[in-house]
VOBA-1610 file (N, C-alpha, C; in pm, whole numbers, padded with zeros to 5 digits, always signed):
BEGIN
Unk+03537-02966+01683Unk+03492-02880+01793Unk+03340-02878+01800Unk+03303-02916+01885Unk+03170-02912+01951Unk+03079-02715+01996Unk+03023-02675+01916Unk+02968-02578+01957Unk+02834-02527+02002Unk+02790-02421+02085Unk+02647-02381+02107Unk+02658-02252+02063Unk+02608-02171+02029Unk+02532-02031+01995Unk+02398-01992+02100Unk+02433-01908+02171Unk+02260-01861+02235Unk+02276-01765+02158Unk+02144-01771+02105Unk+02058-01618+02033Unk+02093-01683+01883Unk+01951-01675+01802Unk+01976-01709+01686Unk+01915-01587+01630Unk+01937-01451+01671Unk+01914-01377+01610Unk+01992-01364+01465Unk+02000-01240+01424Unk+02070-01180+01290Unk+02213-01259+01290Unk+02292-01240+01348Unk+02433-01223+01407Unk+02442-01378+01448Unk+02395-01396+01548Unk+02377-01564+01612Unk+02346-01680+01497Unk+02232-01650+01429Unk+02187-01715+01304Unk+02270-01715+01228Unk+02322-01602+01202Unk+02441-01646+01066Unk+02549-01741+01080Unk+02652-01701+01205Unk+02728-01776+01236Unk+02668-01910+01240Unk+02578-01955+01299Unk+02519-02072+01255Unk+02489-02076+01122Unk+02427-02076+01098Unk+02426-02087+00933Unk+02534-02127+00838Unk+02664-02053+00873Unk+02759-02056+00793Unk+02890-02172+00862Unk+02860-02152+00992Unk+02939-02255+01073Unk+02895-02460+01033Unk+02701-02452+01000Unk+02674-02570+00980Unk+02728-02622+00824Unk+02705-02502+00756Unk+02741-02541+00593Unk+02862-02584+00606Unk+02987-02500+00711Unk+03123-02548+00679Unk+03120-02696+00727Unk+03032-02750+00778Unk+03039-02922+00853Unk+03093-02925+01003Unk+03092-02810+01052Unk+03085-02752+01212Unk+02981-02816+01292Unk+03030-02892+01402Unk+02920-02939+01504Unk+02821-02834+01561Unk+02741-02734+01519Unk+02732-02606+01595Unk+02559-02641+01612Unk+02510-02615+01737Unk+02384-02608+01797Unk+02360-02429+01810Unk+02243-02413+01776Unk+02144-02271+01792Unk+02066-02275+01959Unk+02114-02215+02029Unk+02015-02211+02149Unk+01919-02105+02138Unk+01764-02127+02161Unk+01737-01979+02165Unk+01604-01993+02208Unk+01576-01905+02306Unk+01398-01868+02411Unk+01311-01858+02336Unk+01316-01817+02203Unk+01157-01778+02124Unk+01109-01914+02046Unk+01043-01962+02103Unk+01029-02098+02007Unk+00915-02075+01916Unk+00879-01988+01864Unk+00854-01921+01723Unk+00905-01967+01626Unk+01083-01851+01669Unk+01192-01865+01572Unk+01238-02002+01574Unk+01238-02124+01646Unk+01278-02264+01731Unk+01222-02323+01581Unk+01055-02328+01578Unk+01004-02414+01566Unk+00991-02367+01374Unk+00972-02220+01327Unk+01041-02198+01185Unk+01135-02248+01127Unk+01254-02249+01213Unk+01433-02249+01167Unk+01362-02404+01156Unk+01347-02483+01274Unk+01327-02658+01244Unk+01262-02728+01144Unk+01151-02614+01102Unk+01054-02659+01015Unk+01131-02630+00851Unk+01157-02512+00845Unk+01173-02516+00741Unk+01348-02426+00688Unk+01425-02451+00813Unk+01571-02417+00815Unk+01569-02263+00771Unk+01719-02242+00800Unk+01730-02054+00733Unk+01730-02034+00645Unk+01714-01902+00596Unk+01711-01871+00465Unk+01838-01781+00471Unk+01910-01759+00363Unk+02017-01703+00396Unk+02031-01578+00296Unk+02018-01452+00264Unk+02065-01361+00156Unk+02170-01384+00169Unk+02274-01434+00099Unk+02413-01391+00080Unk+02440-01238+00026Unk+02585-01209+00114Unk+02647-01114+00005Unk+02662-01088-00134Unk+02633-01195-00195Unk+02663-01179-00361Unk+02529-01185-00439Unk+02409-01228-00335Unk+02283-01204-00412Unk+02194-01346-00406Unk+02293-01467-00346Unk+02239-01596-00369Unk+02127-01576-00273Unk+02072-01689-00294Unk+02005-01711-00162Unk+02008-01879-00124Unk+02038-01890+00010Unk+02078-02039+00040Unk+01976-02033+00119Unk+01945-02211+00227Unk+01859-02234+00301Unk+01942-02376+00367Unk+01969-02344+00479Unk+02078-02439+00575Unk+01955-02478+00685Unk+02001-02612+00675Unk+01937-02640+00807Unk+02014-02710+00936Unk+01996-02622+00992Unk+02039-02561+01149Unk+01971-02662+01286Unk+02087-02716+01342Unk+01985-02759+01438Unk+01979-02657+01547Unk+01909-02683+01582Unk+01821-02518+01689Unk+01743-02629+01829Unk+01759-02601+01924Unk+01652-02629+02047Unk+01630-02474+02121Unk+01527-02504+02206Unk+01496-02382+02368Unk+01560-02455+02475Unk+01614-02601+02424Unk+01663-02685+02556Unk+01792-02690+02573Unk+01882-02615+02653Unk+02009-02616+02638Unk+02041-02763+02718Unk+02008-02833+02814Unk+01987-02912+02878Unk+02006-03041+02791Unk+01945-03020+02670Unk+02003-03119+02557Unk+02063-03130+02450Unk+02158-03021+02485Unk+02254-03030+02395Unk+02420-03090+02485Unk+02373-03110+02582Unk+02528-03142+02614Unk+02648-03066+02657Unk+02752-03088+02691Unk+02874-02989+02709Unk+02969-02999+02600Unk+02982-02830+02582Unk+03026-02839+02462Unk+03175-02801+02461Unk+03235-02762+02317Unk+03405-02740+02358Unk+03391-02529+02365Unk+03329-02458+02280Unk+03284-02353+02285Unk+03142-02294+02264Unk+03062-02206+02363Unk+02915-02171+02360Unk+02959-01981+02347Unk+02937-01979+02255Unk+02920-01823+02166Unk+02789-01774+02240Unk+02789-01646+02369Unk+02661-01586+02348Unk+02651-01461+02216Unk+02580-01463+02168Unk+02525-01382+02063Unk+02352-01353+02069Unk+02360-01239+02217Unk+02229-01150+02245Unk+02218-01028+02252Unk+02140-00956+02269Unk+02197-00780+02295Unk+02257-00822+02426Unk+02310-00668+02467Unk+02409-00684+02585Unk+02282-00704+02719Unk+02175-00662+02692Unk+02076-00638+02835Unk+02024-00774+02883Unk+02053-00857+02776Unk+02064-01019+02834Unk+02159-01111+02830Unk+02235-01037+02832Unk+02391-01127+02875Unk+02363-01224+02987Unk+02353-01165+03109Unk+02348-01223+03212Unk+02248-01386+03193Unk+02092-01336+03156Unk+02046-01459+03138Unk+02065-01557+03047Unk+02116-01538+02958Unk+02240-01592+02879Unk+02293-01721+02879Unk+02403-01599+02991Unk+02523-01719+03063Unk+02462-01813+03132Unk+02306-01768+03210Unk+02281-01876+03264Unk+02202-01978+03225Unk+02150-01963+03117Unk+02081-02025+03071Unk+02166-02130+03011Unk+02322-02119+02974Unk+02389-02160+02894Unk+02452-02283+03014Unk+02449-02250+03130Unk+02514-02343+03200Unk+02509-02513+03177Unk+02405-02534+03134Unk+02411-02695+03117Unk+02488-02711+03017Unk+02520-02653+02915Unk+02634-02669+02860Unk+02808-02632+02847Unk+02815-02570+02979Unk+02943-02546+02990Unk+03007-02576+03149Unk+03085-02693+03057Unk+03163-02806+03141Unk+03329-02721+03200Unk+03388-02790+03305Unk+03517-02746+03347Unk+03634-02728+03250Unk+03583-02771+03087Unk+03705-02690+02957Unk+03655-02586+02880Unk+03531-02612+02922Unk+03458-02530+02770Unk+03462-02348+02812Unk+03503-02305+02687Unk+03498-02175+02640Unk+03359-02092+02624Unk+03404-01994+02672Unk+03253-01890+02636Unk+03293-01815+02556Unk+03266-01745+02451Unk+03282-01645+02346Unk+03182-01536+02349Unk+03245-01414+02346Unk+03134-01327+02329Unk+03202-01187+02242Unk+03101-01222+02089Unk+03168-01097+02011Unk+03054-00952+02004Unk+02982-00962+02085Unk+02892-00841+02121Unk+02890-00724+02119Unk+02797-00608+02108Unk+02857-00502+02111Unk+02859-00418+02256Unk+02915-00338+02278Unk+02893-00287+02392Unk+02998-00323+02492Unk+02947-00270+02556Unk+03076-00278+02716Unk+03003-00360+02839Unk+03094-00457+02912Unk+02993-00490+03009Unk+03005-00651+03027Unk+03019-00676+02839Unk+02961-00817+02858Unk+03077-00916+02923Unk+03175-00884+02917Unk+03296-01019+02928Unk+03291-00984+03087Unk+03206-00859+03139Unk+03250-00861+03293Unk+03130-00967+03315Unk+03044-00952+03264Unk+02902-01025+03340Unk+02976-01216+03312Unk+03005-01212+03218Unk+03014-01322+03182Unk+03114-01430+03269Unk+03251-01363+03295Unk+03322-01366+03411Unk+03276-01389+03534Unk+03182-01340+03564Unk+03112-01405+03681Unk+03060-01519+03695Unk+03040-01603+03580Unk+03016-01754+03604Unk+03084-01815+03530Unk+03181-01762+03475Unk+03316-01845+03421Unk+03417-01821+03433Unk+03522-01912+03485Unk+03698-01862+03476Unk+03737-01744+03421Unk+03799-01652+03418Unk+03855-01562+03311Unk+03939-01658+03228Unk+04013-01736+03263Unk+04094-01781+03197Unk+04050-01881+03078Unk+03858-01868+03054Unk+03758-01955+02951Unk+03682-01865+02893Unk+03728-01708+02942Unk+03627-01616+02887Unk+03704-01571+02733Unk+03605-01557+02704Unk+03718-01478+02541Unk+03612-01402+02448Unk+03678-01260+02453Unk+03646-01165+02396Unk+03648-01127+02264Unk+03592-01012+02225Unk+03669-00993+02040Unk+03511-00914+01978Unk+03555-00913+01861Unk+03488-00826+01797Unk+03463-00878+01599Unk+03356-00850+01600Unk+03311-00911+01420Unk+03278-00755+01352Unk+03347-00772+01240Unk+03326-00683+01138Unk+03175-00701+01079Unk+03135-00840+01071Unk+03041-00949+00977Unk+02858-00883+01082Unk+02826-00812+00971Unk+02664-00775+00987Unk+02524-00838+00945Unk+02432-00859+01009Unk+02342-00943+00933Unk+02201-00822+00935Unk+02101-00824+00946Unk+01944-00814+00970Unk+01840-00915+00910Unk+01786-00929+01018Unk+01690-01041+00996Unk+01531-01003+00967Unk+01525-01100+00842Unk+01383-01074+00797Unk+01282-01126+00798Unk+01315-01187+00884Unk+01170-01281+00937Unk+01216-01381+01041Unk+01105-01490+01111Unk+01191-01561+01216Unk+01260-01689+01115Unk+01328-01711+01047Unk+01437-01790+01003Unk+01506-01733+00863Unk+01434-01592+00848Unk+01491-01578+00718Unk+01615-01405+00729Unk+01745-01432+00716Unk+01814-01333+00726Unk+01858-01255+00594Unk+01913-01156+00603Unk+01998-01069+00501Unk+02112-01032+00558Unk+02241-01167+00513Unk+02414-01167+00548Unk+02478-01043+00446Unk+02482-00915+00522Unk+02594-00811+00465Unk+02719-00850+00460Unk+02794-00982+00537Unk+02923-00949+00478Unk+03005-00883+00619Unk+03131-00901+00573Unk+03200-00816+00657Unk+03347-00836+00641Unk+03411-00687+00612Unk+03535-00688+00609Unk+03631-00707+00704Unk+03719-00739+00723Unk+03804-00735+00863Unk+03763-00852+00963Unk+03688-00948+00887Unk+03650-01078+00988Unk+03638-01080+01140Unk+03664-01169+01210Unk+03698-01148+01343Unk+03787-01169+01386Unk+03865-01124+01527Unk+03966-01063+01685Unk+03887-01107+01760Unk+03954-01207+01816Unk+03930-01292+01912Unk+04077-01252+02057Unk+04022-01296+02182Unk+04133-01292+02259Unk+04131-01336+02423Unk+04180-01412+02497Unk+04137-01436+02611Unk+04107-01304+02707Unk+04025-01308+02767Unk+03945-01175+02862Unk+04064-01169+02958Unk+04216-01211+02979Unk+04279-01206+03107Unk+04386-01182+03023Unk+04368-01156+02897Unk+04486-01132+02794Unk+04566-01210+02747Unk+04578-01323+02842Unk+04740-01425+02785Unk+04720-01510+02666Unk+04815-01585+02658Unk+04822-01652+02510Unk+04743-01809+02554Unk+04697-01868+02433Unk+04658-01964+02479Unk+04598-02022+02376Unk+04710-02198+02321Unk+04710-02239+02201Unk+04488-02311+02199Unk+04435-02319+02282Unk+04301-02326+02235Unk+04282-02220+02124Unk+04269-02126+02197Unk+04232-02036+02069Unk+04268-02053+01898Unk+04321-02119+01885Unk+04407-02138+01760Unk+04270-02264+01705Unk+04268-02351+01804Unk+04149-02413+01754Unk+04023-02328+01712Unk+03993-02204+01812Unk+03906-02193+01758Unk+03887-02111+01632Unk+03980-02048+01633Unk+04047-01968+01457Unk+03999-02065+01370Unk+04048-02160+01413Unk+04072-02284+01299Unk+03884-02302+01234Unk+03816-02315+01362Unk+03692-02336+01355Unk+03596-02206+01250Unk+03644-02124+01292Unk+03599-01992+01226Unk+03639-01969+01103Unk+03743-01993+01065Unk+03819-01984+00949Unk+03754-02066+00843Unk+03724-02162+00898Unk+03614-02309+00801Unk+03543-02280+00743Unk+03476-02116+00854Unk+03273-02098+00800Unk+03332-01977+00725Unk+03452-01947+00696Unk+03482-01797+00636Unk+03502-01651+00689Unk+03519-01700+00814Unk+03518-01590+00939Unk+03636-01490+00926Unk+03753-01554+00893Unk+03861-01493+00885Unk+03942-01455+01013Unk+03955-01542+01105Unk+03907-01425+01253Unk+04100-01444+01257Unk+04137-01343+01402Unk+04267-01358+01417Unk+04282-01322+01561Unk+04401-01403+01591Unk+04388-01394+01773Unk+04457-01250+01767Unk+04398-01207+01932Unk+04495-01061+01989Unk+04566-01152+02147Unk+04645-01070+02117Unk+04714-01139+02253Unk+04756-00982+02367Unk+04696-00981+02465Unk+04712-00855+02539Unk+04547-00827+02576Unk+04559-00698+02640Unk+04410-00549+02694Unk+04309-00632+02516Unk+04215-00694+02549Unk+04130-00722+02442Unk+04038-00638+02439Unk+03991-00517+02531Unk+03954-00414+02536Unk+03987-00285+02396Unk+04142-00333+02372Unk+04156-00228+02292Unk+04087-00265+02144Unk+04083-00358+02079Unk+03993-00417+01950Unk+03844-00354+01981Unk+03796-00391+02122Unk+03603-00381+02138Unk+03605-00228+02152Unk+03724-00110+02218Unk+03650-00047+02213Unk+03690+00063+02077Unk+03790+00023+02022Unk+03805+00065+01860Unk+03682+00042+01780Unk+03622-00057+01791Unk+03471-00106+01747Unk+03363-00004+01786Unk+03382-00010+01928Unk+03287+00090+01977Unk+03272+00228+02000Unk+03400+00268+01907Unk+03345+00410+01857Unk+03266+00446+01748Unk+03289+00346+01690Unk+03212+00350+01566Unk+03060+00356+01635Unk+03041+00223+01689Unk+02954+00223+01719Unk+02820+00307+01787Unk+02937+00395+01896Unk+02862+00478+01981Unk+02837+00646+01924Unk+02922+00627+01806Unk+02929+00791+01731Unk+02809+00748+01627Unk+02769+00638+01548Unk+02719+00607+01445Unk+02547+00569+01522Unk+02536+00445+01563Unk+02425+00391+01595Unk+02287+00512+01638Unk+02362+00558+01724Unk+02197+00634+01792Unk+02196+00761+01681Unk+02288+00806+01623Unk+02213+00892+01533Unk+02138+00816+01401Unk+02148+00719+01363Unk+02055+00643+01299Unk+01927+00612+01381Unk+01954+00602+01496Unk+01833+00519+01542Unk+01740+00658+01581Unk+01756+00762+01590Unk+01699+00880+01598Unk+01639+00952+01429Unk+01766+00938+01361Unk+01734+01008+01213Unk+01665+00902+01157Unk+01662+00812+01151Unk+01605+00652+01067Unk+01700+00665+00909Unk+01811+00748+00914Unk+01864+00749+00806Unk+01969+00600+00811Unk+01978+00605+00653Unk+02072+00447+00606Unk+02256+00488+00635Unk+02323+00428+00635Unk+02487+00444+00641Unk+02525+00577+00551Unk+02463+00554+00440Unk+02500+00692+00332Unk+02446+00770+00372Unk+02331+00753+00401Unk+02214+00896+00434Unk+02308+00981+00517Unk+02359+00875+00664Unk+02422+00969+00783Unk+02553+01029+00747Unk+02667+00945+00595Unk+02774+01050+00546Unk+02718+01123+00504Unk+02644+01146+00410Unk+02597+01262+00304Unk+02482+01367+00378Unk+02411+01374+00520Unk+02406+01473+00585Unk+02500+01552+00644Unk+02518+01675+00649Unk+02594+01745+00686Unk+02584+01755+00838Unk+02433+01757+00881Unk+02373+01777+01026Unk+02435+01630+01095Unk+02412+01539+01035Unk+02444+01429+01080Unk+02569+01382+01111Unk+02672+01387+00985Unk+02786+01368+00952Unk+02882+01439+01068Unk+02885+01522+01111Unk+02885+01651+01218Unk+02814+01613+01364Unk+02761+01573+01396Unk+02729+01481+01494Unk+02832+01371+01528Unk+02824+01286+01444Unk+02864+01173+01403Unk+03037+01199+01462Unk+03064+01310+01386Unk+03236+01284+01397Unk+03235+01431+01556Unk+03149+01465+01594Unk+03197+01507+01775Unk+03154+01405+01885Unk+03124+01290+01815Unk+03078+01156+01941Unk+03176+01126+01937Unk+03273+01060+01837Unk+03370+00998+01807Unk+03495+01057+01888Unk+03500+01208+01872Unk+03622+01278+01955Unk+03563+01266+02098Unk+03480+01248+02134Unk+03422+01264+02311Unk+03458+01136+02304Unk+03378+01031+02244Unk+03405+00895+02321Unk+03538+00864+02318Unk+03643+00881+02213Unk+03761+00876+02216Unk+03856+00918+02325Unk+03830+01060+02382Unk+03854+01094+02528Unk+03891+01023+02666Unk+03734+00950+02622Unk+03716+00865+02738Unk+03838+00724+02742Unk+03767+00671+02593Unk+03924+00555+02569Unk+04023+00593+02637Unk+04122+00724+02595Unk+04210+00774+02609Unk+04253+00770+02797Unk+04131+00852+02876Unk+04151+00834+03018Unk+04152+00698+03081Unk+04141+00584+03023Unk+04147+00471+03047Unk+04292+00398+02982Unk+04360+00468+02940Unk+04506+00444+02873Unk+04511+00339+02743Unk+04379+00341+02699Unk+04349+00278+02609Unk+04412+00370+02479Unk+04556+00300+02410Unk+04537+00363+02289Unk+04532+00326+02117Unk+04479+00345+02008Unk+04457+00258+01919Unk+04552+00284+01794Unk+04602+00238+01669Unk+04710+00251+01622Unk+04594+00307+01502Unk+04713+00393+01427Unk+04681+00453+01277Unk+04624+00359+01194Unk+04496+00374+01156Unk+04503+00255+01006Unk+04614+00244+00954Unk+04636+00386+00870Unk+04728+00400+00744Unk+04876+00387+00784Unk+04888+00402+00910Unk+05078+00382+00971Unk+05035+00340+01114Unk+05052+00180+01111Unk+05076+00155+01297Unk+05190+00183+01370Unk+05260+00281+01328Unk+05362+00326+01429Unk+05343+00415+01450Unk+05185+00467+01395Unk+05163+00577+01468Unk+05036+00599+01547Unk+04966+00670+01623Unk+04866+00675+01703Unk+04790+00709+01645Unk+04589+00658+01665Unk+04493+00739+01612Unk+04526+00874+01602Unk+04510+00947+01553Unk+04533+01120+01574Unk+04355+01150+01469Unk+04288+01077+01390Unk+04166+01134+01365Unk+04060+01011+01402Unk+03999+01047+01532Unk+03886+00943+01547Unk+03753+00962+01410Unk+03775+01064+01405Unk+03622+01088+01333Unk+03629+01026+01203Unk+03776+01092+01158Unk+03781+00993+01023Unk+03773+00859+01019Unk+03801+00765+01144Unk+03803+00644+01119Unk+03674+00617+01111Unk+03611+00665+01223Unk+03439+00670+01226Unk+03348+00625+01080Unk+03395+00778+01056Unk+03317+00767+00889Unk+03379+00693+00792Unk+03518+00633+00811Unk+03561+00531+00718Unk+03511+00368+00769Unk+03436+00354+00872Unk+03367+00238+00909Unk+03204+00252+00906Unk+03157+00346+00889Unk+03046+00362+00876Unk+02976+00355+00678Unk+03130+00404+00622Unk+03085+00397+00472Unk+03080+00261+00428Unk+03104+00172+00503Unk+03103+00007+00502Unk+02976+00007+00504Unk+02819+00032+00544Unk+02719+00025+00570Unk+02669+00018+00443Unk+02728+00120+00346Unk+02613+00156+00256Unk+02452+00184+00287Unk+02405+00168+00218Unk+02262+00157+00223Unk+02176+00114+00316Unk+02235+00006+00418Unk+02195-00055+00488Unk+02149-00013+00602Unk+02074-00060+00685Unk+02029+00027+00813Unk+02128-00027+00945Unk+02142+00020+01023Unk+02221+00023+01114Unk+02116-00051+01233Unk+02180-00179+01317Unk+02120-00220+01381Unk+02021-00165+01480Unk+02078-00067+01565Unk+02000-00037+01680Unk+01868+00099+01601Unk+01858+00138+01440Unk+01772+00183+01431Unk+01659+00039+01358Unk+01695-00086+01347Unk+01643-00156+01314Unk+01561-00239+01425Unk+01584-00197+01559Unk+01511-00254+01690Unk+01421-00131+01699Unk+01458+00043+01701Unk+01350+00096+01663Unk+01246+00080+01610Unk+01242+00031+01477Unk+01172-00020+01381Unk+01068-00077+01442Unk+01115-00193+01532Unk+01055-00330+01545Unk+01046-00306+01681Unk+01011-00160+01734Unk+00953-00154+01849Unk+01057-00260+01947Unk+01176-00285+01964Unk+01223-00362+02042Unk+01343-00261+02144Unk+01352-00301+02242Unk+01457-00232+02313Unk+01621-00201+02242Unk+01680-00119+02259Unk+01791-00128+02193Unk+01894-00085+02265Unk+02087-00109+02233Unk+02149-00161+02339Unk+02233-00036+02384Unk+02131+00083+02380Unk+02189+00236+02395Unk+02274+00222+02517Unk+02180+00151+02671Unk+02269+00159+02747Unk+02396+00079+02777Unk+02468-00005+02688Unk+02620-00032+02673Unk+02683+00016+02587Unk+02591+00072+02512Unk+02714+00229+02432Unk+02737+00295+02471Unk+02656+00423+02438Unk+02675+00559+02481Unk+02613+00555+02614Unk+02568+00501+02672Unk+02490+00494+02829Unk+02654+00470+02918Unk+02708+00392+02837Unk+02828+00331+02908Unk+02955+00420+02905Unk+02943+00518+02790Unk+03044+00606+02773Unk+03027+00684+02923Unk+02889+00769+02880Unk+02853+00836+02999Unk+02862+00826+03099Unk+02892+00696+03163Unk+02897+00635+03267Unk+03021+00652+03299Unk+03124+00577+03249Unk+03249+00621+03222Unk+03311+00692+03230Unk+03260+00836+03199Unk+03310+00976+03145Unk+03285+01050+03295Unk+03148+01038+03398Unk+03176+01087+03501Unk+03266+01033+03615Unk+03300+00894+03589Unk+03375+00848+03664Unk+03517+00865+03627Unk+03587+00905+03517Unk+03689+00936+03462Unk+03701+01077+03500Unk+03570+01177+03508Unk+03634+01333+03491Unk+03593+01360+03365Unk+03560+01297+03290Unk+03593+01331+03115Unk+03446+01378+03078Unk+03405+01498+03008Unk+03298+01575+02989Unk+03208+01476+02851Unk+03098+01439+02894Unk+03026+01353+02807Unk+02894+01385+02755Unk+02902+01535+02698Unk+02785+01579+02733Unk+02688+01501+02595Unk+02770+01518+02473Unk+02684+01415+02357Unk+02639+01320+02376Unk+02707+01211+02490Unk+02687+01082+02515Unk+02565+01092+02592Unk+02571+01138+02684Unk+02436+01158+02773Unk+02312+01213+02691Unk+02313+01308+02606Unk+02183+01376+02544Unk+02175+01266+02472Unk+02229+01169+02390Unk+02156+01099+02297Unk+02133+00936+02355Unk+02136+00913+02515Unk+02135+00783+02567Unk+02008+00836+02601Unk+01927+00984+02640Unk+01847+00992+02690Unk+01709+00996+02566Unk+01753+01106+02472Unk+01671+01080+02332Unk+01627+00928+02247Unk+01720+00848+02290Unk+01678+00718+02273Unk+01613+00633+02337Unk+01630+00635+02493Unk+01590+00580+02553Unk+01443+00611+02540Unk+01415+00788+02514Unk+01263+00843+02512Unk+01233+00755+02383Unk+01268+00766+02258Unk+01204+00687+02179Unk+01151+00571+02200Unk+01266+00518+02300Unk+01209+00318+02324Unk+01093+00343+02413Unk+01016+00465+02443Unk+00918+00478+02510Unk+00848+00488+02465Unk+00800+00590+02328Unk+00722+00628+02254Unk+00608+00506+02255Unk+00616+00347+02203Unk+00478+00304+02199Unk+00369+00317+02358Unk+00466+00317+02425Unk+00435+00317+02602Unk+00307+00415+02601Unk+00398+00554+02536Unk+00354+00654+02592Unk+00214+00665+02493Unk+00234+00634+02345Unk+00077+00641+02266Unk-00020+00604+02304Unk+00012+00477+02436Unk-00093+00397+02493Unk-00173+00492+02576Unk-00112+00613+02654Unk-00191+00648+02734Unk-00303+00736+02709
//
């Protein structure tokens, strides 16, 4: 299987990384030729989970134009450049080829759909976390629960099995869903939307935000609001501990996916950090969004899409 990656960020980079070691045809697309001309010069650096440290070399261009048409092109960007993305990605995606997008947020498989078949779009969700520490050098956390993969129109469809196959090589673990692939992203995205912005506000680590009380408490009334919203959308998600039975505690699952973090910082307070935009509005921007168009009362979601958004202002505003 022939592959592209746009975005060699954290997330993008790894999968490359780990896709080239397995002997995967996989190309890095990516706009910053900074990071282009590092990764080329002197390949990634890789923290492993266990402490190693590897250094893969990745082929990487800014020229999608020469890489050809491929059999699957993975975007892996925040959600606010999806769109340029897809298009940037077009010279490489021919009348078979697959788009993949394991992203966070809501939004993306619609944008993406717009310049591809549904029936080539395919959705899903990665357990597997990275942060990146320089332009070619990452720190791979790992990730339990691999990836859920699934066609965006729901049906079955023996490609996919190839691309399991492909994922499975680099250690991905991934597993098809067949049906609403909605219900995997937005099981993901409670976590996400209860967890993220109170990090990216507190600058606290995964433990920090269990072991505050102020926080922790936050944390698990996002989880019951955004859950709501799921819910008015007939979205419903099964028990960890018994799938014959229904979520009945969002919050607990919350904080049982968030203690996966450990120590680690949570992405969208790590674009804080680095002064970079972060992808508040396809979380909780999107709940909110959601929630008035549902009826469903969103009032957490809204106060902390707006507290963030003020932060991504803060250097703006020092300027004046």
């Amino acid at each position: 299987m022939k592959m592209a990656i746009v975005g060699a960020g954290a997330l993008g980079g790894t999968f490359g990384a780990l896709l080239t070691r397995a002997g995967i045809n996989v190309t890095l697309v990516e706009i910053d030729k900074k990071r282009v001309e590092a990764i080329q010069k002197n390949g990634l650096i890789m923290h492993m989970p266990d402490g190693s440290v590897i250094n893969v070399s990745v082929k990487i261009t800014d020229d999608p134009s020469s890489v050809g048409v491929m059999d699957l092109v993975q975007i892996s960007v925040k959600g606010y450049h999806t769109e340029s993305a897809v298009k940037m990605a077009a010279p490489m995606i021919g009348p078979e080829t697959y788009v993949m997008s394991v992203q966070n947020g809501l939004g993306n498989l619609d944008i993406i759909a717009k310049y591809v078949p549904k029936e080539r779009v395919v959705g899903g969700v990665t357990a597997h976390s990275a942060m990146a520490l320089g332009l070619n050098e990452i720190k791979y956390n790992g990730g339990v629960g691999g990836v859920r993969i699934g066609r965006y129109d729901g049906k079955e469809d023996p490609k996919l099995n190839e691309i399991v196959k492909t994922l499975d090589n680099a250690g991905f673990e991934t597993e098809v869903i067949v049906g609403n692939i909605l219900n995997p992203i937005w099981r993901k995205l409670l976590a996400n939307v209860a967890c993220n912005c109170v990090a990216a506000i507190t600058g606290f680590t995964g433990n920090q935000l269990i072991e505050c009380e102020e926080t922790n408490q936050l944390i698990r009334e996002l989880a019951v609001e955004t859950y709501q919203v799921a819910k008015a959308q007939g979205l419903r998600f099964k028990d960890v501990n018994d799938p014959n039975k229904e979520l009945e505690d969002p919050a607990g699952f919350v904080l049982h996916a968030l203690s996966g973090v450990g120590d680690n910082k949570i992405s969208m307070l790590q674009d804080i950090e680095a002064g970079r935009r972060t992808e508040i509005d396809t979380l909780n921007g999107k709940v909110w969004e959601l929630g008035e168009k549902l009826g469903v009362p969103t009032p957490l979601n809204k106060i902390m899409t707006l507290l963030v958004k003020a932060i991504e202002k803060k250097p703006l505003m020092n300027k004046k």
